[in-house]
Backbone as a printed PyTorch tensor [residue, N CA C, xyz], in Angstrom:
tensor([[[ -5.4640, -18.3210,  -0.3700],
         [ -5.3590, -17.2910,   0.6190],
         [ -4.1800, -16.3770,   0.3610]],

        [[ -3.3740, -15.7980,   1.4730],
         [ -2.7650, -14.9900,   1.1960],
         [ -1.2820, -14.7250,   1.4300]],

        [[ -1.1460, -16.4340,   1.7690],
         [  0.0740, -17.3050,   2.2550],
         [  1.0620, -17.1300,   0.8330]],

        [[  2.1020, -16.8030,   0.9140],
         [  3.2600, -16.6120,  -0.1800],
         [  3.2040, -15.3730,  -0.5660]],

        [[  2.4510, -14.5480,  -0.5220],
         [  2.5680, -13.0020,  -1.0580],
         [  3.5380, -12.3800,  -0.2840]],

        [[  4.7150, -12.2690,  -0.8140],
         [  5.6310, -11.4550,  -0.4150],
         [  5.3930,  -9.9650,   0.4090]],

        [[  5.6720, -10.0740,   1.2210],
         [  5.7850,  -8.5210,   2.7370],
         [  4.5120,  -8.4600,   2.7420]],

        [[  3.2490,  -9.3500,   2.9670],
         [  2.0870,  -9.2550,   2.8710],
         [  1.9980,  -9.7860,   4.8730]],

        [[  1.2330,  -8.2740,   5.4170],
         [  0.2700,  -9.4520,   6.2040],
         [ -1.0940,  -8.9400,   6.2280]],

        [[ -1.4510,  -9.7190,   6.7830],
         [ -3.0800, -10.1890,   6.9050],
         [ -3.6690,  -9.7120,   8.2210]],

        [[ -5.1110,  -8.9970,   8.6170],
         [ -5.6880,  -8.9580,   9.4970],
         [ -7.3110,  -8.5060,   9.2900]],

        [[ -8.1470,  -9.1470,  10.3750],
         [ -9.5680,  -8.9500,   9.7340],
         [-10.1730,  -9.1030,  11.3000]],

        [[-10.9080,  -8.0260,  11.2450],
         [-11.8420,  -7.3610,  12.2100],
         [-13.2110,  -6.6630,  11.2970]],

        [[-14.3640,  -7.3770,  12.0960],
         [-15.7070,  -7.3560,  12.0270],
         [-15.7860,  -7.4530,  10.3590]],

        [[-15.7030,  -8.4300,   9.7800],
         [-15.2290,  -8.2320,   8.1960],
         [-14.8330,  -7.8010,   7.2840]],

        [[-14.0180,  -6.2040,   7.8300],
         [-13.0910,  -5.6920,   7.1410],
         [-11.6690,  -6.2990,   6.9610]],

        [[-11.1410,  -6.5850,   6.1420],
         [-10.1900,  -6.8860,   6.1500],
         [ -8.7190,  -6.0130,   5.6110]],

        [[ -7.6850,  -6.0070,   6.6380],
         [ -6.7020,  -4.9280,   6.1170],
         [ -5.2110,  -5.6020,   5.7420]],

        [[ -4.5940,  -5.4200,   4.4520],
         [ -3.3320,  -5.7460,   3.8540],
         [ -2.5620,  -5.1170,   3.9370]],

        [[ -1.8310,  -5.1680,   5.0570],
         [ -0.5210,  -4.3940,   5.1480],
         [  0.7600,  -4.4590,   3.8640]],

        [[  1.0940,  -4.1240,   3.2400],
         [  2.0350,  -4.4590,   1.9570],
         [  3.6370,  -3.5160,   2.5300]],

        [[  4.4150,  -4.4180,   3.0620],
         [  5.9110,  -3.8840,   3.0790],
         [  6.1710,  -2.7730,   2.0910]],

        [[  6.7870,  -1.6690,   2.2530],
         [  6.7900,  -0.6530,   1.1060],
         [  8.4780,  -1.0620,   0.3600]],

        [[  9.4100,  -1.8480,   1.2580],
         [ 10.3700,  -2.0580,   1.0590],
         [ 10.4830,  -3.5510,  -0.5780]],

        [[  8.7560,  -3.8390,  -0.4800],
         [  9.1380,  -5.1400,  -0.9450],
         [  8.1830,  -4.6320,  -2.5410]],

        [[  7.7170,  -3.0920,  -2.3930],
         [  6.7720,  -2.5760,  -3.2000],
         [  7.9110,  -1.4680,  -3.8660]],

        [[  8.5200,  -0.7570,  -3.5190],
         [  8.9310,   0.4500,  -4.1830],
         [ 10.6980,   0.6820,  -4.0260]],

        [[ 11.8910,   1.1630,  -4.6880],
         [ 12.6860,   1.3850,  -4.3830],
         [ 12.4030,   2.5850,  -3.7680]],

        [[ 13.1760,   3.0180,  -2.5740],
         [ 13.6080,   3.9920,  -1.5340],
         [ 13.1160,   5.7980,  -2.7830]],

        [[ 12.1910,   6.3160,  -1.8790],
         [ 12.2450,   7.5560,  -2.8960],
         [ 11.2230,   7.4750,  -4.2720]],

        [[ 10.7590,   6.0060,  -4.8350],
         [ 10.1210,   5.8250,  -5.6240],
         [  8.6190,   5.6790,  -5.3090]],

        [[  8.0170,   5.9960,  -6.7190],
         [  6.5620,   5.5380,  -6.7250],
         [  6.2150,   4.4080,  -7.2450]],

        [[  7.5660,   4.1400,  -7.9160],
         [  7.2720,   3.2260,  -8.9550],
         [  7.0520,   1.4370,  -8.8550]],

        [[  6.3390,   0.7280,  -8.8800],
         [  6.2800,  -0.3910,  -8.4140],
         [  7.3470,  -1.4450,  -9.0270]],

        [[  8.0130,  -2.1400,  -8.0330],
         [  9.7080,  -2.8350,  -8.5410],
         [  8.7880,  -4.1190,  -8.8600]],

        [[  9.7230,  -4.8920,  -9.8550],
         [  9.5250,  -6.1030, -10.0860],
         [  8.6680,  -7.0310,  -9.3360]],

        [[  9.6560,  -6.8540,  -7.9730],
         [  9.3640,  -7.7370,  -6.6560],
         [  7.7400,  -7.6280,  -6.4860]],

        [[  7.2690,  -5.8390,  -6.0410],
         [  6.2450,  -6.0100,  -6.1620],
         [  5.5040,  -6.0670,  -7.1290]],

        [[  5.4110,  -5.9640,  -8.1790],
         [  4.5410,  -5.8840,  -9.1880],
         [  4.0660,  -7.7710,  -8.6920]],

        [[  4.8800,  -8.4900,  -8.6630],
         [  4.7610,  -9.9700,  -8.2820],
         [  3.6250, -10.3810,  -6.9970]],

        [[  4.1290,  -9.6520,  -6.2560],
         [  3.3440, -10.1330,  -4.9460],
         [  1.8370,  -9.0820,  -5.3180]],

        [[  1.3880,  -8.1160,  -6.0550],
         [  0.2900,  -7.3450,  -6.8060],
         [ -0.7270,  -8.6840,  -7.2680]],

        [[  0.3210,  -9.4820,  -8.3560],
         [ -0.0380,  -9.4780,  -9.0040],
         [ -0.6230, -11.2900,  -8.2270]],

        [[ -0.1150, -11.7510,  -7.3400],
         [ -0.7030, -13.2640,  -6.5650],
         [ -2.1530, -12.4350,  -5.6830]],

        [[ -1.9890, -11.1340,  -4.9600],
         [ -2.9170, -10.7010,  -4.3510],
         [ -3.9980,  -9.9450,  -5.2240]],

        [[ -3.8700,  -9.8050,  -6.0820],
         [ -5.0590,  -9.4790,  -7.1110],
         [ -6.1610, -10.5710,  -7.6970]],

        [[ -5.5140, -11.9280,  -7.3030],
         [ -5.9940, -12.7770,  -7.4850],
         [ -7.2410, -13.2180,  -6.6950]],

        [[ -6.6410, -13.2910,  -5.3530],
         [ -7.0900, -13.2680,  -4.0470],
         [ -8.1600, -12.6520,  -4.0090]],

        [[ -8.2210, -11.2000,  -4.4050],
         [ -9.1120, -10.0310,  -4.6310],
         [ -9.9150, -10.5390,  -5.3120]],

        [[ -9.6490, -11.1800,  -5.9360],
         [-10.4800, -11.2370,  -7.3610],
         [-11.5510, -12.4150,  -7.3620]],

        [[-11.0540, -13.1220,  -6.3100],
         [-11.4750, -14.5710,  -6.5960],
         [-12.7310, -14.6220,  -4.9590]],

        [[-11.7880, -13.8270,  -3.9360],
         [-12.6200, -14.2630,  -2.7000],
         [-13.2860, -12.8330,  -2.2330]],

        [[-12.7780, -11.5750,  -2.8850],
         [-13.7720, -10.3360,  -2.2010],
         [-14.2540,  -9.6440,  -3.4790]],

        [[-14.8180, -10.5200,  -4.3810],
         [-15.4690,  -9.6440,  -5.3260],
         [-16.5780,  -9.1770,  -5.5300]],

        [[-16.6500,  -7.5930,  -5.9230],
         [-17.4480,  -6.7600,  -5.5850],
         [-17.8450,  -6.0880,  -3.9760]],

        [[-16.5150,  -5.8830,  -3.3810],
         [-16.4650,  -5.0310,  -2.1410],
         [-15.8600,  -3.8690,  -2.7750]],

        [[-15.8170,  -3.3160,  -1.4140],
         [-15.3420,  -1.6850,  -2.0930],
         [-14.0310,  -2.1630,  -1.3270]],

        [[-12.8480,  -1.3180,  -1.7130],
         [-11.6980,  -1.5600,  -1.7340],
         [-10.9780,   0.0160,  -1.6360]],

        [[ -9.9800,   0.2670,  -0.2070],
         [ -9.5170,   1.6480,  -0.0750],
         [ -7.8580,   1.1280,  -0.2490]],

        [[ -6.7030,   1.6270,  -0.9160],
         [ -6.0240,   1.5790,  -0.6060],
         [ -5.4290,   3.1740,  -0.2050]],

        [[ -4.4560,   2.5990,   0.8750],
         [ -3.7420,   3.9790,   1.8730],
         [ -2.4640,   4.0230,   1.4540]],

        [[ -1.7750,   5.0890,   1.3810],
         [ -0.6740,   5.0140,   1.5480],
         [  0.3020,   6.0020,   2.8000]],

        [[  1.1030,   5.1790,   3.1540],
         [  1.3870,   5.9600,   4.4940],
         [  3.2490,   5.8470,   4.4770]],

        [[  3.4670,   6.9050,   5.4280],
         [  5.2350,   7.3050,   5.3240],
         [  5.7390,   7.0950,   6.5400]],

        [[  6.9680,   7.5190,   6.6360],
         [  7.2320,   7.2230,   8.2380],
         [  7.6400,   9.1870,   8.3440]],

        [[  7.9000,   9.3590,   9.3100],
         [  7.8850,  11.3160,   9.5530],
         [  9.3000,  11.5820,   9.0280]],

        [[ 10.3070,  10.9870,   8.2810],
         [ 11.4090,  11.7600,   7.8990],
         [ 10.9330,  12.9150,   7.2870]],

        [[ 11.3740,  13.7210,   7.1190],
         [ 11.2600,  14.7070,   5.5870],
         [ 11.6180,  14.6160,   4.8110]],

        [[ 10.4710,  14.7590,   3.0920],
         [ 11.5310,  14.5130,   1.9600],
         [ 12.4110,  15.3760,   1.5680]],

        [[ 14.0020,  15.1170,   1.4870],
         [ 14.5740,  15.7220,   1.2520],
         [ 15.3390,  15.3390,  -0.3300]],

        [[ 16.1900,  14.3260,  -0.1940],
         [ 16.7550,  14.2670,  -1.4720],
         [ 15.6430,  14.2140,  -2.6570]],

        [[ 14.6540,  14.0660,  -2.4410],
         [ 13.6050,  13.7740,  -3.8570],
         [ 12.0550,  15.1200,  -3.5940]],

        [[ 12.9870,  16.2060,  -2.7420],
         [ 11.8260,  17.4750,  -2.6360],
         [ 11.9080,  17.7490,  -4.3730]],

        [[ 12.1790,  17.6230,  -5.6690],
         [ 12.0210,  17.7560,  -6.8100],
         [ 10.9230,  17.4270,  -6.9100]],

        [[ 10.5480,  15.8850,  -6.8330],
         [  9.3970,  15.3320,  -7.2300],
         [  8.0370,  15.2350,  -5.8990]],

        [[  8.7020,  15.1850,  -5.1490],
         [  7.7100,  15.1760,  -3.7760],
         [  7.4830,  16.2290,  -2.8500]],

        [[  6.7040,  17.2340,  -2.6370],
         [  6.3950,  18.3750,  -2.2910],
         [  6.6170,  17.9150,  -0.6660]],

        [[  5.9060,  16.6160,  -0.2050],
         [  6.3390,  16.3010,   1.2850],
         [  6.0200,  14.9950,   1.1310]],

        [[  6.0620,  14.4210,   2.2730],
         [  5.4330,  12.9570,   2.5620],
         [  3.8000,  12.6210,   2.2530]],

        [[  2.7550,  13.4050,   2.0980],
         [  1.4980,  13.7710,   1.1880],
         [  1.6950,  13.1490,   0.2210]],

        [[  2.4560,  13.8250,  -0.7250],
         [  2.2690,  13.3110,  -2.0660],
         [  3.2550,  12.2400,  -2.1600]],

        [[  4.0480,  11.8330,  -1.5720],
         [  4.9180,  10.1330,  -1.6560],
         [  3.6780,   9.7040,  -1.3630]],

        [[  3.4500,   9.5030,  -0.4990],
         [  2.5990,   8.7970,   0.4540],
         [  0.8080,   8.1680,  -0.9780]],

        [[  0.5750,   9.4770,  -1.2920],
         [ -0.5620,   9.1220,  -2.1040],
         [ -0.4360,   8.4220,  -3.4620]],

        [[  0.9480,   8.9380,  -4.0080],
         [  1.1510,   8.4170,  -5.3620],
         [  1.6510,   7.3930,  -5.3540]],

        [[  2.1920,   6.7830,  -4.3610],
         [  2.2890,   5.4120,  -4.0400],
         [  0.8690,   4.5980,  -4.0240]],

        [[  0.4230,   5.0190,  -3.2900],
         [ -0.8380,   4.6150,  -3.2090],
         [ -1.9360,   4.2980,  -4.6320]],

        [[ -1.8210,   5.2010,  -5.4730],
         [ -2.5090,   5.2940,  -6.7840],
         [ -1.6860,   4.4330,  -7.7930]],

        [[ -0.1950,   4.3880,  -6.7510],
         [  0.5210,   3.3480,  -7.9710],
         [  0.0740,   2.2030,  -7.7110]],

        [[ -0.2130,   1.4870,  -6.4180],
         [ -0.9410,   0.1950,  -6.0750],
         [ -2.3140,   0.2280,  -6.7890]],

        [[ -3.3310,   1.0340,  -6.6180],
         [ -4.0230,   0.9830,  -7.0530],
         [ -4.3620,   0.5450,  -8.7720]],

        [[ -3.7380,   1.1160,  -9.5470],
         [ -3.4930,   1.0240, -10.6620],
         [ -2.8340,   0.0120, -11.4720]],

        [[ -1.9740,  -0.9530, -10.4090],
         [ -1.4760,  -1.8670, -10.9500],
         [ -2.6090,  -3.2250, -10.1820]],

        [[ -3.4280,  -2.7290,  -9.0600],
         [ -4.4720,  -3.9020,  -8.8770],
         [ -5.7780,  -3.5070, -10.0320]],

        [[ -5.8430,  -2.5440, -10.2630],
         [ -7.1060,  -2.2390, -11.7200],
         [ -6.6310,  -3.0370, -12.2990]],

        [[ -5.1460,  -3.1600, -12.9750],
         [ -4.6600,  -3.6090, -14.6100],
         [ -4.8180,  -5.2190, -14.3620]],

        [[ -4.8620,  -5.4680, -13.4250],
         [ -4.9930,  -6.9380, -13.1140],
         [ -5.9640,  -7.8210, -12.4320]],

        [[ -6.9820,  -6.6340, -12.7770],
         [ -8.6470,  -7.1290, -12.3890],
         [ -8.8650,  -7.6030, -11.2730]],

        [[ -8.2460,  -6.8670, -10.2360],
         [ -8.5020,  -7.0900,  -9.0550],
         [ -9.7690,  -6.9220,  -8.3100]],

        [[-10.0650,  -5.4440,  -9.2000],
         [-11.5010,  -5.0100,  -8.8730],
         [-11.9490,  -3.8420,  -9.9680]],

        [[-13.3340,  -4.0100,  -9.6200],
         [-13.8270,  -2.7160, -10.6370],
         [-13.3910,  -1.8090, -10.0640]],

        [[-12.8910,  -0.4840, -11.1690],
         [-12.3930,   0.8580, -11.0660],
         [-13.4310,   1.2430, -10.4170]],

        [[-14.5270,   1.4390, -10.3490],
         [-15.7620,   1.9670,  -9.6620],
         [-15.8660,   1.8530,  -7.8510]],

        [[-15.0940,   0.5670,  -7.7030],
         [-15.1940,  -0.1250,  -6.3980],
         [-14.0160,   0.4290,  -5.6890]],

        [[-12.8910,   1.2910,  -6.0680],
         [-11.6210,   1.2960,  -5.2970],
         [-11.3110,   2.3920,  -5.6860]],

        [[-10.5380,   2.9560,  -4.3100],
         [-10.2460,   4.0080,  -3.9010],
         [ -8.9200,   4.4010,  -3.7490]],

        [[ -7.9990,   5.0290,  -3.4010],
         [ -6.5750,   5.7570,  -3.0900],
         [ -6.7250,   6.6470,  -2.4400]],

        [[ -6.0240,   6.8730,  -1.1120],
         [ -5.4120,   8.0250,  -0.0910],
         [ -4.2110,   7.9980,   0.3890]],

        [[ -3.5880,   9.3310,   0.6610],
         [ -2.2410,   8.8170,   1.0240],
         [ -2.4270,   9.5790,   2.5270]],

        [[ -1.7070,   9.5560,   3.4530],
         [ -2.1870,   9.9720,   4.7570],
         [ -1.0070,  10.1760,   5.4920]],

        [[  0.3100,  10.1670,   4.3560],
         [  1.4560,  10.6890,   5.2320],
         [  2.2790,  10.0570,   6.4700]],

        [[  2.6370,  10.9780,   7.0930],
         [  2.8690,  10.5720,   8.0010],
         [  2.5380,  10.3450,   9.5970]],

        [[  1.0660,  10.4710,   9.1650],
         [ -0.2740,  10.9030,  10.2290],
         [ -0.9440,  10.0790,  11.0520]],

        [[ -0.6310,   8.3720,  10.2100],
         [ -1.3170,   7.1560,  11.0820],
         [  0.1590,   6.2870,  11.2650]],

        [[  0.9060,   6.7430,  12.0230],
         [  1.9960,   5.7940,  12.4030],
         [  1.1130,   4.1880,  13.0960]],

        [[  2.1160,   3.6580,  12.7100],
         [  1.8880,   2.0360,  13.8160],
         [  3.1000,   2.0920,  14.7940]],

        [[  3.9960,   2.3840,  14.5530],
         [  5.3020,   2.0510,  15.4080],
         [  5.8310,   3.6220,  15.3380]],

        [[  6.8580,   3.6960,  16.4200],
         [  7.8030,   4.8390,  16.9380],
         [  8.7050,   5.3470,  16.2220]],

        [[  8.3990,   6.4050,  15.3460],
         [  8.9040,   7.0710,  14.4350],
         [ 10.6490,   7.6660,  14.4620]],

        [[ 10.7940,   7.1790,  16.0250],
         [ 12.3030,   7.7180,  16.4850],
         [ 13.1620,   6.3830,  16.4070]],

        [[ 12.8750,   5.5930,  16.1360],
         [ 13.6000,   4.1060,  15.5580],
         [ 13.2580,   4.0560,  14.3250]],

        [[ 14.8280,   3.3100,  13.5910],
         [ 15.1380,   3.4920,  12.3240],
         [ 13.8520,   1.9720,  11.8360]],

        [[ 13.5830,   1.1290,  13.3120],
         [ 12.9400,  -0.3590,  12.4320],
         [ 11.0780,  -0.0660,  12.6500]],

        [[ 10.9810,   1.4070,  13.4560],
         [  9.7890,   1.9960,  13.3890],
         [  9.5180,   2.7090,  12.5270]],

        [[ 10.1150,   3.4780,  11.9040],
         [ 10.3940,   4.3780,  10.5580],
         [  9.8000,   3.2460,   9.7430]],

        [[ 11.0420,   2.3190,   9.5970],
         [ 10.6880,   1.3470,   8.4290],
         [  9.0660,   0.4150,   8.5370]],

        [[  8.6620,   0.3210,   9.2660],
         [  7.3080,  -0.2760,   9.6280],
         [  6.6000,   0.7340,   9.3140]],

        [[  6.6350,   2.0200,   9.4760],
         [  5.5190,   3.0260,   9.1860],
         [  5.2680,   3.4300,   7.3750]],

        [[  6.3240,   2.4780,   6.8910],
         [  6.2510,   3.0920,   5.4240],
         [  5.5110,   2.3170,   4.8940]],

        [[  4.2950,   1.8200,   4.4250],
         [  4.0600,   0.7530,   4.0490],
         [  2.3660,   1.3160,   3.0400]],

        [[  1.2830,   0.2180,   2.7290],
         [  0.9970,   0.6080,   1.7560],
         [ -0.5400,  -0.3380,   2.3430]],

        [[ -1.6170,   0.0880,   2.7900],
         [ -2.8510,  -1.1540,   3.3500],
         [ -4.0960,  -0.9770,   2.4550]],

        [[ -4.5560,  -2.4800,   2.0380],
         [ -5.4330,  -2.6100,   0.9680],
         [ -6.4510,  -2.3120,   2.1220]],

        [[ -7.8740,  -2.1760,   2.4030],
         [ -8.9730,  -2.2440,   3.2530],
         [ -9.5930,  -2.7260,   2.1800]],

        [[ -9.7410,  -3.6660,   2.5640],
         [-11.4680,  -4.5770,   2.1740],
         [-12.9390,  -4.3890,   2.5090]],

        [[-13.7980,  -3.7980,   2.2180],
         [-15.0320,  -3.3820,   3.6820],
         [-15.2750,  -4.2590,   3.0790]],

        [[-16.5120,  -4.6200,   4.6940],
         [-17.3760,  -5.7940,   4.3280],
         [-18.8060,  -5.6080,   3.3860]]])
């Protein structure tokens, strides 16, 4: 299951199932790039993928909390494109590790548009940054 995957939680309604992935435990601050840490916890939940939902279709999201990008407006036009290329970076590192067929999975990034928590707290901010596999049934 999905017990030990680091900043992983778990939830499943009418057999979709959705993976919340900590962005703190996936990316340094400002990055797309997937850290060690996560490449690790990718790489136990690709397994998972691999072993108990194979051949579903598979969306991953990526989502921000409403700061504005500022120190990294070079590389990030706004929270859009953090938000998605994060997203394509998960994606890409669950392809390389046969999580699922390329055919079956998807990437969106959605900004800062589907908050979960209150964007005016610094531990709501941090909850809104995060990264959700969807499983359909």
């Amino acid at each position: 299951g999905f017990d030990g995957i680091d900043g992983l939680q778990a939830s499943a309604v009418g057999g979709m199932v959705t993976l919340t992935l900590d962005q703190q435990v996936l990316f340094n601050s400002g990055s797309a790039d997937i850290s060690k840490r996560g490449q690790q916890a990718l790489g136990k939940l690709a397994v998972v993928l691999r072993d108990q939902f194979a051949g579903r279709e598979i969306r991953v999201e990526g989502h921000s909390d409403s700061t504005p990008v500022k120190k990294t407006r070079v590389k990030w036009a706004s929270n859009w494109e953090l938000s998605s290329t994060r997203a394509c970076s998960v994606l890409r590192e669950l392809i390389s590790s046969n999580a699922a067929d390329a055919s079956r999975i998807a990437a969106v990034g959605y900004g800062a548009q589907r908050p979960l928590f209150d964007n005016s707290t610094k531990e709501g901010r941090s909850k809104n940054r995060r990264v959700e596999v969807i499983v359909f049934p």
